[in-house]
N, CA, C and O of each residue as an XYZ file, in Angstrom:
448
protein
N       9.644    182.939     51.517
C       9.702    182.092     50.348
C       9.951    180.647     50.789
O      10.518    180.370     51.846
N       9.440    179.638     49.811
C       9.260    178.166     50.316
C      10.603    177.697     50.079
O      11.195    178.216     49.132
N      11.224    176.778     50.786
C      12.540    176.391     50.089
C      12.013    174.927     49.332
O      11.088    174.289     49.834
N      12.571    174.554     48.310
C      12.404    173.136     47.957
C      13.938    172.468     47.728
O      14.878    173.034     47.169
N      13.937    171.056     48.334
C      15.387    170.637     48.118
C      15.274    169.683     47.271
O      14.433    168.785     47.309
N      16.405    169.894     46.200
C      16.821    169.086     45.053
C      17.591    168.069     45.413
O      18.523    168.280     46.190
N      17.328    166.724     44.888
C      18.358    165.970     45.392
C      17.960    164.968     43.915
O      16.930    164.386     43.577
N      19.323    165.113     43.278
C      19.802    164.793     41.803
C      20.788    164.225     41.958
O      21.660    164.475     42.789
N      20.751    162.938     40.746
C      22.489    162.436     40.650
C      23.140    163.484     39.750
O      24.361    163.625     39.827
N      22.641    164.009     39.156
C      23.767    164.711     37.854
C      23.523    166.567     38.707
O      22.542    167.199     39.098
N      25.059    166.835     38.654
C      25.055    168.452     39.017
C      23.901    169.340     38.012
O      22.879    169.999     38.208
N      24.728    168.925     36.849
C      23.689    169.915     35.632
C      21.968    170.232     35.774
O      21.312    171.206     35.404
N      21.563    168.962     36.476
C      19.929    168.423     36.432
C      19.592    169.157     37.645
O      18.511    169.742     37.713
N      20.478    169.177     38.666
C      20.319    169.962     39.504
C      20.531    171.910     39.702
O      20.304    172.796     40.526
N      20.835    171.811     38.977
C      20.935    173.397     38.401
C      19.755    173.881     37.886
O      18.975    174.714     38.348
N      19.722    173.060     36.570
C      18.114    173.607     35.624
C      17.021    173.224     36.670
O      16.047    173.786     36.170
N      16.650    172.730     37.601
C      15.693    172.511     38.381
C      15.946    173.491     39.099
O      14.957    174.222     39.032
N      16.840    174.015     39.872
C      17.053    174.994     41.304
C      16.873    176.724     40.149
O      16.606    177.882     40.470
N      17.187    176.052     38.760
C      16.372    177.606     37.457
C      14.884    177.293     37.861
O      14.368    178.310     38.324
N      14.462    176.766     37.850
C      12.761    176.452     37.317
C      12.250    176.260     38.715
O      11.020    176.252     38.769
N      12.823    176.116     39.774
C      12.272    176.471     41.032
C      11.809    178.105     40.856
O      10.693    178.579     40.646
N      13.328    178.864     41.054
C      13.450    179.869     41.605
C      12.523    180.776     40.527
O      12.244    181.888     40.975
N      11.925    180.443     38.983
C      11.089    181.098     38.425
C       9.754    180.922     38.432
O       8.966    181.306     37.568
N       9.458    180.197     39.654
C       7.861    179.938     40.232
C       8.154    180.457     41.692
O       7.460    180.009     42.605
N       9.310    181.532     42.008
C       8.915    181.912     42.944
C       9.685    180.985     44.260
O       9.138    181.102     45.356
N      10.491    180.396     44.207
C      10.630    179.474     45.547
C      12.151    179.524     45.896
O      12.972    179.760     45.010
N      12.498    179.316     47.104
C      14.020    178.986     47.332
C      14.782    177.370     46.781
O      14.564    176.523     47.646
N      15.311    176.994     45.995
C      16.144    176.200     45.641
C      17.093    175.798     47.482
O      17.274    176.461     48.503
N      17.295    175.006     47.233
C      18.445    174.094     47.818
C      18.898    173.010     47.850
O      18.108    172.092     48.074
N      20.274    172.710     47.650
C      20.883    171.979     47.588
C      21.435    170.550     48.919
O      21.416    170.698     50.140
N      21.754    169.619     48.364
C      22.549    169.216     49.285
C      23.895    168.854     49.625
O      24.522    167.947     49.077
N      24.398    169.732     50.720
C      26.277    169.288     50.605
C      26.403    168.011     50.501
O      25.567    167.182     50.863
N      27.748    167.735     49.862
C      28.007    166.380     49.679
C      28.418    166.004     51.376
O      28.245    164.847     51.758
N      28.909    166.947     52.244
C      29.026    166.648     53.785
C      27.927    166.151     54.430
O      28.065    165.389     55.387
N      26.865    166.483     54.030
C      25.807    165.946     54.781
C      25.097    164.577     54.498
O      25.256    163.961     53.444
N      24.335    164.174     55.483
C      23.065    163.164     54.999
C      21.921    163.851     54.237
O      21.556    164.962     54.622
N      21.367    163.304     53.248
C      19.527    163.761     53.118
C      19.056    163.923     53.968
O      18.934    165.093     54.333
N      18.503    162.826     54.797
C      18.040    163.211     56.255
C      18.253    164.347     56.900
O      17.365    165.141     57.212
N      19.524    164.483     57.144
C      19.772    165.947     57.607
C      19.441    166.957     56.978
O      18.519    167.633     57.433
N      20.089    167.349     55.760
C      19.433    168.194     54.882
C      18.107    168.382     55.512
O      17.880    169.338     56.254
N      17.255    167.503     55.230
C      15.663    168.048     54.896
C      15.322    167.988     56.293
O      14.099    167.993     56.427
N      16.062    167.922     57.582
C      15.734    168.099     58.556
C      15.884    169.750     59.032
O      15.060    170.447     59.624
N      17.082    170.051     58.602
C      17.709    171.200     58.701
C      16.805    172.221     57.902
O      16.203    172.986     58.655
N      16.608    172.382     56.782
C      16.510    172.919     55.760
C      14.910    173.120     56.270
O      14.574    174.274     56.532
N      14.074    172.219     56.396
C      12.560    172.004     56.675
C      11.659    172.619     55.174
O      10.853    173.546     55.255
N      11.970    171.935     53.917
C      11.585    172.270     52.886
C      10.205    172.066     52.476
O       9.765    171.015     52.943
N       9.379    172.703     51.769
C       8.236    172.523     51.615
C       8.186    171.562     50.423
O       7.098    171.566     49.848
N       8.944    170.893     50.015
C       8.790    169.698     48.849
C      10.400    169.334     48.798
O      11.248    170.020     49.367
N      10.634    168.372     48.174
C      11.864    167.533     48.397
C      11.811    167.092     46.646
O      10.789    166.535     46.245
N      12.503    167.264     46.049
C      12.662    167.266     44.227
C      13.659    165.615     44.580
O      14.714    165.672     45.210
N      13.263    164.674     44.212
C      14.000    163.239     44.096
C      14.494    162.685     42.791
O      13.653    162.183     42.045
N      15.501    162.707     42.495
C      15.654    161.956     41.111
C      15.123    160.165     41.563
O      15.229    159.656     42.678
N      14.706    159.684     40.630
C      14.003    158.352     41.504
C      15.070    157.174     40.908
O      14.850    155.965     40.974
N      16.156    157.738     40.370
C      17.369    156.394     40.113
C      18.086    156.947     40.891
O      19.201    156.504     40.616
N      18.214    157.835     41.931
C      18.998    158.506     42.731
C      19.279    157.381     44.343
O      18.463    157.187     45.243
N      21.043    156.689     44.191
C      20.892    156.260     45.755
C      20.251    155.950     46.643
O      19.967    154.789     46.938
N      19.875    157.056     47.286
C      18.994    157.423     48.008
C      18.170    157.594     48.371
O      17.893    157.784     49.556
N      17.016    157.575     46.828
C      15.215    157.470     46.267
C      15.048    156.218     47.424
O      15.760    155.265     47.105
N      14.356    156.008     48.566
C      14.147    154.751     48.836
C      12.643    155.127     49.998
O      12.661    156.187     50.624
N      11.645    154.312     50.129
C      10.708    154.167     50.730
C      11.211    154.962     52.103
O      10.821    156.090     52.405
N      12.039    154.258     52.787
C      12.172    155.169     53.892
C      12.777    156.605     53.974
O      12.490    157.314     54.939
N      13.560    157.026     53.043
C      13.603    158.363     52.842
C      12.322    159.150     52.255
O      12.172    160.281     52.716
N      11.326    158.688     51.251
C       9.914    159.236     51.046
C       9.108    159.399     52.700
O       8.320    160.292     53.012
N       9.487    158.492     53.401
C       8.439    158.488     54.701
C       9.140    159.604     55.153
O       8.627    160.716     55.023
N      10.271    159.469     55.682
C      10.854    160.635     56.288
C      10.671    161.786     56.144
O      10.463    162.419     57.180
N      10.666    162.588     54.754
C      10.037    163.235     53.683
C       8.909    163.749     54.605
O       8.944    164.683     55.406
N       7.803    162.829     54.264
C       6.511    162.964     54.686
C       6.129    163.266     56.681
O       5.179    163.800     57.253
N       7.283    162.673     57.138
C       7.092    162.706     58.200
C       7.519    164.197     58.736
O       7.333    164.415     59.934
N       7.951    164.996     58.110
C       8.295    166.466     58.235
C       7.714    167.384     57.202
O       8.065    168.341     56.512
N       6.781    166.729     57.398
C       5.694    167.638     56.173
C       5.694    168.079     54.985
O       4.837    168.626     54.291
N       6.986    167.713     54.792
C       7.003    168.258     53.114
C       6.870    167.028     52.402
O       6.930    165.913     52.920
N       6.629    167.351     50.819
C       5.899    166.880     50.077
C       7.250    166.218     49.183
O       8.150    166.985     48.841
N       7.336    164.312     48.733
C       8.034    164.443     48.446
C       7.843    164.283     46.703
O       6.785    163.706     46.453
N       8.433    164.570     45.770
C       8.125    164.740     44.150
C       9.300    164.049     43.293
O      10.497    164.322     43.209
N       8.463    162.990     42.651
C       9.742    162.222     42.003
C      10.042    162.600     40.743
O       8.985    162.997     40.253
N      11.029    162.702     39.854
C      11.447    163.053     38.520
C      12.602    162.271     38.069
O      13.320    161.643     38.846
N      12.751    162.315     36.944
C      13.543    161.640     36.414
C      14.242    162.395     34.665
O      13.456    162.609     33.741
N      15.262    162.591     34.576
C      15.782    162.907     33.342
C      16.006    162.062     32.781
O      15.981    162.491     31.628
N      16.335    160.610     32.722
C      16.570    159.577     31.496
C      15.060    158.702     31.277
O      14.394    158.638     30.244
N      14.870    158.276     32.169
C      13.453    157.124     32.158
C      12.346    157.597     31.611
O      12.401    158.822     31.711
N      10.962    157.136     30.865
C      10.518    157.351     30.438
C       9.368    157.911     31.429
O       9.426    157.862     32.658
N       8.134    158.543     30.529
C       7.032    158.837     31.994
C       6.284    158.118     32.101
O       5.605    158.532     33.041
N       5.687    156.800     31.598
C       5.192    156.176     31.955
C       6.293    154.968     33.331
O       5.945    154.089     34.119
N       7.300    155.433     33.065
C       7.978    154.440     33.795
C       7.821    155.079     35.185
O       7.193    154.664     36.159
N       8.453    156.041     35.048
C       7.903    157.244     36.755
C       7.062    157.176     36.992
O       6.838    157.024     38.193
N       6.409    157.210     36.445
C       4.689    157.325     36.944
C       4.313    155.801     37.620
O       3.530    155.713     38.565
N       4.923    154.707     37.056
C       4.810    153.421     38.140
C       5.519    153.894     39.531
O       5.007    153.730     40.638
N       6.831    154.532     39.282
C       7.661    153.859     40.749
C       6.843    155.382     41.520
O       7.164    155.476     42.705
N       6.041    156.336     41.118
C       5.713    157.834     41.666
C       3.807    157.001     42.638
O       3.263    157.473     43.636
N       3.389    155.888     41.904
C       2.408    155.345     42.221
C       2.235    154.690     43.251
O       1.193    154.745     43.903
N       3.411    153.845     43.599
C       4.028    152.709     44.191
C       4.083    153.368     45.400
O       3.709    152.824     46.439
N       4.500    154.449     45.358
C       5.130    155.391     46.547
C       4.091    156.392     47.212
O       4.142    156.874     48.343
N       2.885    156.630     45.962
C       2.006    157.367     46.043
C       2.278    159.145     46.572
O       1.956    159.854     47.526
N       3.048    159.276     45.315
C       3.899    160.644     45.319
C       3.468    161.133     43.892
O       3.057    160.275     43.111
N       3.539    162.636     43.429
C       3.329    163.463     42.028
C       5.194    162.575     41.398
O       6.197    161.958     41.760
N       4.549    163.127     40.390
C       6.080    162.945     39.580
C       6.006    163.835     38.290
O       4.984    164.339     37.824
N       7.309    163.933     37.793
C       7.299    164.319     36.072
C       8.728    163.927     35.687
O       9.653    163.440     36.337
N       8.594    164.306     34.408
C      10.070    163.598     33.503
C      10.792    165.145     32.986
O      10.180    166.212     33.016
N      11.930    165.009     32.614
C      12.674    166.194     31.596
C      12.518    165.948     30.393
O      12.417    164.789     29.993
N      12.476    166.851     29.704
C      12.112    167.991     29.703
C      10.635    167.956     30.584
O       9.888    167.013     30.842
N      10.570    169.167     30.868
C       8.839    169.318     31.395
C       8.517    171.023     31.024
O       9.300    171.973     31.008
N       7.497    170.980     30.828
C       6.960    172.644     30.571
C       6.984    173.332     31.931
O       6.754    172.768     33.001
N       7.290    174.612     31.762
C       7.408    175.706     33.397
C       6.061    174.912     34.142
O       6.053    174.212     35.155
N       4.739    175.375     33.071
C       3.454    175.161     33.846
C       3.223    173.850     34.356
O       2.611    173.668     35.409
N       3.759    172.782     33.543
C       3.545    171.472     34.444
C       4.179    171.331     35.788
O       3.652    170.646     36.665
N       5.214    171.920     35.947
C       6.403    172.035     36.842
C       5.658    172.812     37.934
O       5.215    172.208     38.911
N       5.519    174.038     37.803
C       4.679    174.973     38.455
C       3.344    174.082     39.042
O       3.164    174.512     40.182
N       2.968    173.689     38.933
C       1.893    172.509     39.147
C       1.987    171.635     40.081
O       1.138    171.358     40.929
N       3.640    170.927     39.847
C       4.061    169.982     40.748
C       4.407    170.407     42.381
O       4.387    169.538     43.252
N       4.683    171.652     42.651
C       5.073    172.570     43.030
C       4.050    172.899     44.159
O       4.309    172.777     45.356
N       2.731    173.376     43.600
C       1.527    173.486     44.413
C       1.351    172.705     45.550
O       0.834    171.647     45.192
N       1.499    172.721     46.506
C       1.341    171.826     47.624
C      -0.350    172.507     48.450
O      -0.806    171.967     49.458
């Protein structure tokens, strides 16, 4: 099974996502607050990387990094609108979606 790592500012957002992973089939994971991202997704070697894109950490060189270990990285957002993601998901030239989202759109994002 694929793992995908969540990396959310809000615990909750990170929960209902690591739900809606694991019902398309995939491993959820998290990141300790002990660790770096970097590490994480070094360690972990996830097949997609879930980004909140007001998240710290959302930054060009963490997307490269991302990319530079093959996984795919996917931006989302629970407050911002989708046309607004969809600029900074462009910029970056990454998929994106907003919350709420339907299983199947999600499932979609997912497809690598």
């Amino acid at each position: 099974m694929r793992n995908v790592l969540i990396l959310a500012r809000e615990e909750v957002v990170a929960a209902l996502l690591g739900l809606m992973v694991e019902l398309h089939g995939f491993q959820p994971k998290f990141i300790d607050r002990s660790e770096s991202v970097d590490d994480a997704i070094r360690q972990e070697r996830p097949g997609a990387v879930l980004i909140d894109c007001d998240h710290p950490e959302c930054t060009e060189a963490l997307i490269k990094s991302i990319r530079e270990l093959d996984s795919t990285p996917i931006l989302f957002s629970p407050f911002r609108m989708q046309h607004e993601v969809r600029e900074v998901a462009a910029r970056h030239r990454v998929r994106s979606f907003t919350l709420p989202t339907d299983p199947g759109t999600f499932g979609k994002m997912l497809d690598t």
